[in-house]
N, C-alpha and C positions, 0 to 999 in steps of 0.2 A: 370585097377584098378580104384575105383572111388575114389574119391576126399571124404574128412572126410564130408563134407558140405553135399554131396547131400546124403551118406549114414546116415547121422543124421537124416536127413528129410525123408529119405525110414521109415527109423527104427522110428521116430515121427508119420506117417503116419500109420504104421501098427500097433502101439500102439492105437492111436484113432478108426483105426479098429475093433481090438481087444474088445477094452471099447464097440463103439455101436456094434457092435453084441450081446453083454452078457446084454446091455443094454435094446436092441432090443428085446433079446427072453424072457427076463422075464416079460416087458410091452405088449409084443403078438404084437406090433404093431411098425411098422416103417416107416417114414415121407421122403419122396426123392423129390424135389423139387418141394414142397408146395401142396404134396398129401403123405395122410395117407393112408397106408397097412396095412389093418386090417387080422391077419392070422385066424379068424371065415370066414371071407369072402373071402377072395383071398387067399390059400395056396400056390398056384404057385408062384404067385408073391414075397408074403413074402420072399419063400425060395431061389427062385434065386437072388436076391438083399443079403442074409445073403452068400450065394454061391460067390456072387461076392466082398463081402466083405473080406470073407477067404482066395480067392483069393490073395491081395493084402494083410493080414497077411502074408500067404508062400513067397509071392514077400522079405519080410520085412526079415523072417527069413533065406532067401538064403540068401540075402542081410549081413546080418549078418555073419551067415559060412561064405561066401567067404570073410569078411572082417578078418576076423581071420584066413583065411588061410585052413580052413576044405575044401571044394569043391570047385570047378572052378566058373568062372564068369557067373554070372544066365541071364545077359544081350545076353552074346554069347548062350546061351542054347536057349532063347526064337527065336531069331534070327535062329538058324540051325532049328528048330523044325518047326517053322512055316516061311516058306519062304517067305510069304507072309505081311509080316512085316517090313521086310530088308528097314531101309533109302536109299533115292535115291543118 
């Protein structure tokens, strides 16, 4: 179970997510350290940076359910799913 502190901070984190994506697609353009993605010129790019955004939204909203008790721990999920993650 996590601690109130760090699920504040998930759920903080996928709130600012949440903000630049919606930010992001209506300027067409998004900024990732100290270069601009222009989606006229790079569509790829644009869309997997907004992909890996969402990402970290759904991070937030598991985060959420399993704090309320709705689904199991998203940590143990990502762990069995991907073995290759597992802390030493």
């Amino acid at each position: 179970m996590y601690s109130m502190f760090y699920a504040g901070l998930i759920e903080a984190l996928g709130a600012f997510a949440l903000w630049s994506i919606v930010t992001d697609i209506r300027a067409g353009s998004t900024t990732n350290r100290s270069t601009t993605i222009e989606v006229k010129d790079n569509p790829g790019g644009f869309y997997f940076v907004q992909i890996a955004k969402a990402g970290v939204v759904c991070f937030a909203a598991a985060t959420l359910l399993h704090g309320l008790g709705l689904i199991g721990d998203p940590v143990t999920w990502i762990h069995e799913t991907f073995p290759f993650l597992k802390s030493r």
